[in-house]
N, C-alpha and C positions, 0 to 999 in steps of 0.2 A: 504493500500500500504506500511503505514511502519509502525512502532512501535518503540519509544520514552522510552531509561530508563537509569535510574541512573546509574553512572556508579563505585558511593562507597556511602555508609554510613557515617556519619559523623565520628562513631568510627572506621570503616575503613581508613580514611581517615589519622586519627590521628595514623592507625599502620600503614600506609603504607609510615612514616616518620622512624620508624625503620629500614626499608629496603632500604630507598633512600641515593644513594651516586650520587658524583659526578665523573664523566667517559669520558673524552673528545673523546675517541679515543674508542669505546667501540663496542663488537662484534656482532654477532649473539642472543650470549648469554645473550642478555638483552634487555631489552624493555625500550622505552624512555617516557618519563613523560611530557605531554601538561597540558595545564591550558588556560579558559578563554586567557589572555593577553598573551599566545601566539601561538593563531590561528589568521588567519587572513579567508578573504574569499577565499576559491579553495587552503592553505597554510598553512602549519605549520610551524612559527620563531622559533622552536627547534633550540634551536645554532646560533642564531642570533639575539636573547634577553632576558634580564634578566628573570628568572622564579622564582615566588613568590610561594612557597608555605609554607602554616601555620608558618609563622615568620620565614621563611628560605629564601634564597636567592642560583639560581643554573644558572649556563650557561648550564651546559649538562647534568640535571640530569638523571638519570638512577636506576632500578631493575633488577637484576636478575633476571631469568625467572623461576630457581630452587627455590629462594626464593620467587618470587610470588605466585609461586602453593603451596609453603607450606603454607605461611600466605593467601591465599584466591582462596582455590581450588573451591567455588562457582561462583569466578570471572572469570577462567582463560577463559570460554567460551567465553568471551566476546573480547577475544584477538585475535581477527577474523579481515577479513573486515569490517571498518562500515567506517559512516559517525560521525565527530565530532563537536558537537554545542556547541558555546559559554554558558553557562548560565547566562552572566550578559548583562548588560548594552546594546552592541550591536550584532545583529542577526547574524552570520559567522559560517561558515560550511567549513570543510575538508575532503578529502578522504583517510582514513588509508587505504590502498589498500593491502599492506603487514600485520597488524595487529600488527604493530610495536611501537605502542603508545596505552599508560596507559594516559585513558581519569580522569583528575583529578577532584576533589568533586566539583569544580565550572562550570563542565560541564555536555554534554547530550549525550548521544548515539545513535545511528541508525544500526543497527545489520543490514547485510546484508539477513541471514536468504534464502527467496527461488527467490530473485531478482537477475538478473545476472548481470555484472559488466555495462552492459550500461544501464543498469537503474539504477544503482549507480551515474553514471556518469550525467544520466538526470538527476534527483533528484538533485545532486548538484547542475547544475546548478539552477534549480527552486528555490531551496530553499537561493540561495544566490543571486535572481535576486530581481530587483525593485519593483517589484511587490508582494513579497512575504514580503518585505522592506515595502512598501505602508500598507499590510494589518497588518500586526503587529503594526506600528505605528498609525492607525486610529482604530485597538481595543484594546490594551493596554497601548497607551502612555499613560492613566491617572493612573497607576501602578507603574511609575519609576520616581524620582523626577531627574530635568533634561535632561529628555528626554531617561534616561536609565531604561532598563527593566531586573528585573530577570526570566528567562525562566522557566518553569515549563515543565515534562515531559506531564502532560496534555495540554498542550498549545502548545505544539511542534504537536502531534497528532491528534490533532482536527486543523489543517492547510488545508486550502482548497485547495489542490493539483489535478493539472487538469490531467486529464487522455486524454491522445494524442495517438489517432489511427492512425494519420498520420506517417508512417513510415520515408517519408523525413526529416518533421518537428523533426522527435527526432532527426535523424540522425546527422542532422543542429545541435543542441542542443548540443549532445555529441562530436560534433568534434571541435565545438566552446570551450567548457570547457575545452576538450584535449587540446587546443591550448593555454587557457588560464594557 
């Protein structure tokens, strides 16, 4: 149902500090930079808190979109819809729905690929529900010393994800996360 990947290299990571500025006010023309600590579940705090990256510190960082594709024209596929997962410590998910966020080296991806947008929408929820919370914490809490865990793209994809025939049942599902 979905497929789980990185979404830079570590030495990627360290050029895509070349490219990062900061942009408060910033256009079309650039795409915005998440990290782990600032997603939250169903949200990204792009712009309403601090963002760490690699000994930096940004309120609004930013890339260009001409300079992304030059420095990682293998990436730029990835500037689609997906879903955004934490890599560390706690499970949280968001929906780039625009493809407007540069998923940073301490997180996961979820490419939307041949799902349609309500099953983007379901998926989120699922994957940011209690239950999906329950089973991560009773197969990997011994992984993470105080109760935090680093996510691996194997571990994101081997997630036992229910498949729901009930047509209401999603419906329920997606217009509840719309709401949320």
């Amino acid at each position: 149902m979905i497929k789980a990947e990185n979404p830079f290299t570590t030495g990627e990571a360290y050029e895509l500090c070349n490219i990062l500025t900061e942009e408060e006010n910033c256009s079309d023309d650039y795409y915005r930079l998440v990290n782990t600590g600032t997603i939250d579940p169903y949200v990204s705090l792009y712009g309403k808190k601090l963002t760490s990256y690699l000994k930096s510190k940004y309120i609004h960082p930013v890339v260009s979109k001409k300079d992304f594709a030059e420095y990682f024209p293998k990436r730029v596929r990835q500037m689609t819809e997906k879903l955004i997962v934490t890599g560390m410590r706690y499970f949280e998910v968001f929906y780039d729905k625009r493809g407007e966020y540069i998923a940073g080296k301490s997180t996961i991806i979820l490419l939307r690929q041949s799902l349609s947008e309500e099953d983007m929408m379901y998926l989120l929820g699922i994957l940011n529900s209690r239950l999906i919370q329950f089973f991560i914490n009773q197969s990997y809490s011994t992984l993470g010393i105080g109760g935090g865990i680093n996510f691996s793209v194997d571990m994101i994809n081997s997630l036992p994800l229910p498949q729901i025939v009930d047509n209401n049942l999603r419906r329920d599902m997606v217009d509840t996360v719309d709401k949320i």
